[in-house]
C-alpha positions in Angstrom: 3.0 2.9 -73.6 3.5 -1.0 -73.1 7.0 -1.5 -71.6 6.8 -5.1 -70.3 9.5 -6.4 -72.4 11.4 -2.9 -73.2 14.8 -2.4 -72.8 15.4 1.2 -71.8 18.8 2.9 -72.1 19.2 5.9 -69.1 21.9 8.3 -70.5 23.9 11.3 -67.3 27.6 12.1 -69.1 27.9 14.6 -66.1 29.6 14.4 -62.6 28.8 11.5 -59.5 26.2 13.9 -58.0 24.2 14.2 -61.5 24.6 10.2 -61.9 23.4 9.3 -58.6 20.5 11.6 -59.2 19.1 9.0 -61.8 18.3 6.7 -59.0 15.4 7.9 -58.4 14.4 7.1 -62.2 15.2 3.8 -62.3 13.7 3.1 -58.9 10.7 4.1 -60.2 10.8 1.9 -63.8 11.5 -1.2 -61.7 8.0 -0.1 -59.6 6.3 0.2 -62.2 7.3 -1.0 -64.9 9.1 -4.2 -63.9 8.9 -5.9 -66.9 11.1 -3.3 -68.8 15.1 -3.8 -68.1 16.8 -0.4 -67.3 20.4 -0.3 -68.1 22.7 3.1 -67.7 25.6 5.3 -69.5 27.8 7.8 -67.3 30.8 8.9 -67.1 34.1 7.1 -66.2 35.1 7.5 -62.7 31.0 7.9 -61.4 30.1 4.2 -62.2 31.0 2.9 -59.2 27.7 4.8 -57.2 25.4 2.7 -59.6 27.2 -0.5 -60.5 25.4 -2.8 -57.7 22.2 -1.1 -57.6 19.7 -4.2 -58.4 17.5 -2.3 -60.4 20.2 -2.0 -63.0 21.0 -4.6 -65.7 24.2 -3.4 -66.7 26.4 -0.2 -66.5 28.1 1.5 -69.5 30.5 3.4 -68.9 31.6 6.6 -71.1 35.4 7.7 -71.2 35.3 11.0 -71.6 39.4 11.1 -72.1 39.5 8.4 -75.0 36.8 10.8 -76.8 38.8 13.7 -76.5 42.2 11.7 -77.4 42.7 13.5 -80.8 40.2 13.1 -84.0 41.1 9.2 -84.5 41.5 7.9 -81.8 38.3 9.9 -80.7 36.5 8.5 -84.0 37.8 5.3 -83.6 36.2 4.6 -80.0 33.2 6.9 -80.3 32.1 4.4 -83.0 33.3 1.4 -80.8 30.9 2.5 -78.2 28.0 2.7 -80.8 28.0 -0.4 -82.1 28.4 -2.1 -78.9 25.6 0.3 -77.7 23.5 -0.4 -80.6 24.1 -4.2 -80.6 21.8 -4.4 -77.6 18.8 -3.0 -79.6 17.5 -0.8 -77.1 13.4 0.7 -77.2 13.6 3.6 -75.3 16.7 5.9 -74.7 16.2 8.7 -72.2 19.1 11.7 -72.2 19.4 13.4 -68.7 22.7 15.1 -70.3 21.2 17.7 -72.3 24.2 18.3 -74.8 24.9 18.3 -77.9 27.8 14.8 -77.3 24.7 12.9 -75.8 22.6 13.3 -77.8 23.9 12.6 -80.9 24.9 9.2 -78.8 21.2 8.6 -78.0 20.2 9.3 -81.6 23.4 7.4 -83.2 22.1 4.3 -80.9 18.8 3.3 -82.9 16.4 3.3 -80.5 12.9 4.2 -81.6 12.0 6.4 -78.9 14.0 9.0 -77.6 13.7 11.3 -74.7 14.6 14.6 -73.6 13.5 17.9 -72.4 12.1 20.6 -74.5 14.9 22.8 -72.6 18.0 20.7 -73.6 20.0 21.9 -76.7 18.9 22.6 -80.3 21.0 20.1 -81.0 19.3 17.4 -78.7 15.8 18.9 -80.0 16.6 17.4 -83.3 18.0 14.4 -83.1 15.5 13.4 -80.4 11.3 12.9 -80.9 10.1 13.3 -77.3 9.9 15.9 -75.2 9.3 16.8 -71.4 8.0 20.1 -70.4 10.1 20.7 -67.1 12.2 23.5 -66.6 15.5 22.4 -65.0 15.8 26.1 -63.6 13.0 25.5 -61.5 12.7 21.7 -60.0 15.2 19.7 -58.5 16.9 17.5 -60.5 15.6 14.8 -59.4 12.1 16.5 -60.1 12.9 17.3 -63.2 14.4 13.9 -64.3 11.5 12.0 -63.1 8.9 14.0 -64.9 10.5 12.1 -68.1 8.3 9.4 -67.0 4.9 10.6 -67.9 5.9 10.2 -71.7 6.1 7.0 -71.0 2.9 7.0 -69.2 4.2 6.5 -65.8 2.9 8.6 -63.0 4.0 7.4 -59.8 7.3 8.6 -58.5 10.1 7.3 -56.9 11.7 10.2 -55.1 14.5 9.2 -53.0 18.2 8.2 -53.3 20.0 5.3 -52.5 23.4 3.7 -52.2 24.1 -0.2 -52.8 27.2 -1.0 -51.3 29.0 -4.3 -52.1 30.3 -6.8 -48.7 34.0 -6.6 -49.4 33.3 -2.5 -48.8 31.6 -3.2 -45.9 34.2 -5.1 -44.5 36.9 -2.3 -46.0 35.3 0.1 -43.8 35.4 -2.1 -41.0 38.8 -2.3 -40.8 39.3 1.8 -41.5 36.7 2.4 -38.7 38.7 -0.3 -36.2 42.1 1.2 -37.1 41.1 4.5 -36.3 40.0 3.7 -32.9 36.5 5.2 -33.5 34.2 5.2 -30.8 30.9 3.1 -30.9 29.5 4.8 -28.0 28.9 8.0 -29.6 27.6 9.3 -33.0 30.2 10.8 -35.5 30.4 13.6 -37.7 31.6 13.7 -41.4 33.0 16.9 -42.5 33.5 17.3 -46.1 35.8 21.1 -46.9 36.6 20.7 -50.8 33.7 21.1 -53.7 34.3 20.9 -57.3 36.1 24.3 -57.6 37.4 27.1 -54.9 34.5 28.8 -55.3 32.2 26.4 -53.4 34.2 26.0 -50.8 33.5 27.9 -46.8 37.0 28.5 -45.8 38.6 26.0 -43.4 39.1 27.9 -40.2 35.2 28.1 -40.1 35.2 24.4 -40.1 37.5 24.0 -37.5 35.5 26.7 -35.0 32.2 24.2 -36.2 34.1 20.6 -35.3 34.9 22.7 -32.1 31.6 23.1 -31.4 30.3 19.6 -32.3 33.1 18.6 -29.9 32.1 20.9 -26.9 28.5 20.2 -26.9 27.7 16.6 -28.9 30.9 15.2 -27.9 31.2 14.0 -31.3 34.2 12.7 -32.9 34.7 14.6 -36.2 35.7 12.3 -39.2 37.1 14.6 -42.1 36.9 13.5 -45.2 38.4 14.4 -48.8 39.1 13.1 -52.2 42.1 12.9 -54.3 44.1 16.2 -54.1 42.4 17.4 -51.6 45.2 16.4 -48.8 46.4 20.0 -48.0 42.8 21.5 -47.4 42.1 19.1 -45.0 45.3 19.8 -43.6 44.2 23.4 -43.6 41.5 22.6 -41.6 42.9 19.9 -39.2 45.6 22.2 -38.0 42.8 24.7 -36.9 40.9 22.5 -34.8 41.6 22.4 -31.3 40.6 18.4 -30.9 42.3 16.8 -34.3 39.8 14.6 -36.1 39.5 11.3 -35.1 40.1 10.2 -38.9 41.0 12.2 -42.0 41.6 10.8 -45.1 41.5 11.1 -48.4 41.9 7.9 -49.8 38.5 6.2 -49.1 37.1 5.2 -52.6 33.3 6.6 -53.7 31.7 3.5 -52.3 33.9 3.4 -48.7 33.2 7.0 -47.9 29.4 6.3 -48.6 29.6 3.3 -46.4 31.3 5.5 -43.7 28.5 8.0 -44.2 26.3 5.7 -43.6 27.2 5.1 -40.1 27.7 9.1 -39.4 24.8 11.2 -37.2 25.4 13.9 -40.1 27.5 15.1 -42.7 28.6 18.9 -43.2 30.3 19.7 -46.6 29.5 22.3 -49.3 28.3 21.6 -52.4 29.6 18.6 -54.0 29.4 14.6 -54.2 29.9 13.6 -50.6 26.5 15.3 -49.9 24.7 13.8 -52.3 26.6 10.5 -51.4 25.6 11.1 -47.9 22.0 11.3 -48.7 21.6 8.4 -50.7 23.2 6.0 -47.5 20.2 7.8 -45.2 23.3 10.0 -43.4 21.1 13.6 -42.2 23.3 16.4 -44.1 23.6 20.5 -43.8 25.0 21.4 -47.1 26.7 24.9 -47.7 25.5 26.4 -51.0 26.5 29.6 -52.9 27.1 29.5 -56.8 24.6 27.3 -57.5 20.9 27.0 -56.0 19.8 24.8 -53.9 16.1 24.1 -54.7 18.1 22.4 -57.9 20.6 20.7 -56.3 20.3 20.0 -52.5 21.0 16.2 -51.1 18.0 14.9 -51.4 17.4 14.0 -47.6 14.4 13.3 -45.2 17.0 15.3 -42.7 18.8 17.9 -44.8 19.2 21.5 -43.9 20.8 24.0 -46.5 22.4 27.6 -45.7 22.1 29.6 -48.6 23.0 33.0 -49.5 21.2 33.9 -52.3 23.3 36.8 -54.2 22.2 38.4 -57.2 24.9 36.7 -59.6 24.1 33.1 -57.9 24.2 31.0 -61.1 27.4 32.3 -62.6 29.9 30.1 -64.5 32.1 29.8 -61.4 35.0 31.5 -63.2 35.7 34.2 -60.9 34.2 35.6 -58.4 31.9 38.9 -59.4 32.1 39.9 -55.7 35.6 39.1 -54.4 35.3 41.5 -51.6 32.1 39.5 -50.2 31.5 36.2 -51.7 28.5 34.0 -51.8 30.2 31.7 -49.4 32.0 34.1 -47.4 28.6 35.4 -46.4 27.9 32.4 -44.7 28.5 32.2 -41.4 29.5 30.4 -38.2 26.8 30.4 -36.0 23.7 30.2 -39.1 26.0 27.0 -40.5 26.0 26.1 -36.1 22.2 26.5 -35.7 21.5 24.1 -38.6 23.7 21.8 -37.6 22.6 21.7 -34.0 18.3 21.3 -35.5 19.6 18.3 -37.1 21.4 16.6 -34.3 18.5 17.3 -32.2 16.0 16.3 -35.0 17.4 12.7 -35.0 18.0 12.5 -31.7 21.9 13.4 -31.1 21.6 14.5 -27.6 24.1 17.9 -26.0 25.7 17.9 -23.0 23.2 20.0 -21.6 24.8 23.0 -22.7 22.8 25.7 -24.7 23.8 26.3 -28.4 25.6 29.5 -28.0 27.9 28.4 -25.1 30.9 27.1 -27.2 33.4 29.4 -28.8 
């Protein structure tokens, strides 16, 4: 298909870890296809990990809360965004959402060509006319987003995140960094407790005996790091700790923490944004997984190690728990979660005090 010229409309209405996954994607047009423009449409609050990517001529920006603001309202600003949408007369409009809200955007927008995945919904099936056989249940996401491009006749692939990060959050993170006192002479570690839901998170005390560690034998100042609401769990885990961190916070905005991951020796969190923001700024992760697989989800990282225990109801809603008794993340524990952690140190160089892995409480 001839895309010099195109304009090509990438549609993720999902969370910042599913939105930075499209990166990949639009890397990828811009290679080889640069004479296409690639603009995007995700959800409110996830913009901000695209918005000053270069490859991206401008961001839309879907609010999921006006939509569900009762049937007018709703009505009213659904067809707001469609006419605005449709005034830029897109060619090719490729849905990574897979639902029944998406696509009926994609198909509501005008655009000739319209892309999906034979697995989305019936829904999407319908109101969309091409079709990519990848089963999300078995690639990673990224995987299985960038085989969209071979309907489009693309074949080389793009397969790596990144972050584009603005000067004035630079400098933001300058100043947090200088406040805290944080040591240039040795490499940090970002510790991320909270996940999208209690059941993806490893309890805290087993974070604090892992900062010990890190502290014992790296001598590495442990930066912990939360979102909104998430105040009291790092609490939870700070008060465990026998060194307190040498910054927690949970104020930094989606942009400053991947900034500060940037400048970490690794990140270790559970499932959930950070990771995948830590990838995409080249920070070396070891991400803790249980309800959801890996092989689907996992940072995308040259240096990233998952632990994984890989229960027969892995894949469940997240609800409740089916096994209360012995979790999927309960299962995990210290010294697996210690043993990556200490391969990827020592993969990038992070050098011990000389003091063999076991030797710390």
């Amino acid at each position: 298909m001839e895309l010099s010229g195109k304009r090509i409309l990438i549609v993720k209405l999902r969370y910042i870890g599913d939105t930075l996954s499209v990166v990949p994607v639009l890397e990828s047009l811009a290679r080889e296809a640069p004479g296409a423009s690639v603009d995007v449409l995700v959800n409110r609050g996830t913009e901000s990990v695209v918005a000053h990517h270069p490859d991206i001529r401008k961001v839309w920006v879907y609010d999921y809360g006006r939509a569900k603001d009762g049937f007018w309202n709703a009505m009213t600003y659904q067809a707001g965004l469609i006419r605005r949408l449709r005034s830029a007369r897109y060619d090719i409009v490729i849905d990574f959402t897979h639902g029944d809200r998406a696509a009926f955007l994609c198909r509501a927008i005008g655009a000739p060509v319209r892309i999906t995945h034979a697995h989305a919904s019936r829904l999407s099936r319908l109101l969309m006319n091409r079709f990519v056989d990848s089963d999300p249940n078995e690639n990673h996401i990224v995987d299985h987003q960038l085989a969209s491009l071979r309907v489009l006749g693309l074949e080389g692939a793009h397969r790596a995140l990144s972050l584009h990060v603005p000067p004035a959050v630079v400098q933001e993170v300058d100043r947090v960094v200088r406040e805290a006192g944080l040591p240039s002479d040795r490499p940090w570690v970002a510790m991320h407790p909270g996940a999208r839901g209690e059941l993806r998170q490893w309890r805290p005390e087993r974070f604090a005996r892992v900062a010990g560690k890190l502290g014992g034998i790296f001598g590495t100042p442990i930066l912990l790091l939360g979102g909104p609401g998430e105040e009291e769990l790092l609490a939870r885990v700070a008060c465990r700790m026998e060194v307190a961190p040498a910054l927690q916070t949970a104020t930094l905005s989606l942009l400053e923490m991947g900034e500060l991951l940037r400048r970490c020796a690794l990140f270790l969190g559970n499932d959930s944004a950070p990771g995948h923001l830590a990838a995409a700024a080249g920070c070396p992760t070891v991400s803790l997984f249980g309800p959801t697989f890996p092989h689907m989800w996992r940072p995308l990282s040259p240096h990233g190690e998952v632990v994984f225990k890989n229960v027969a109801c892995c894949g469940c809603r997240q609800e409740t728990c089916l096994r209360p008794e012995s979790s999927c993340m309960d299962l995990i524990g210290v010294e697996e979660v210690w043993d990556r952690v200490c391969f990827v140190l020592e993969s990038v160089g992070v050098p011990g005090k000389g003091m063999g892995k076991g030797s710390a409480a």
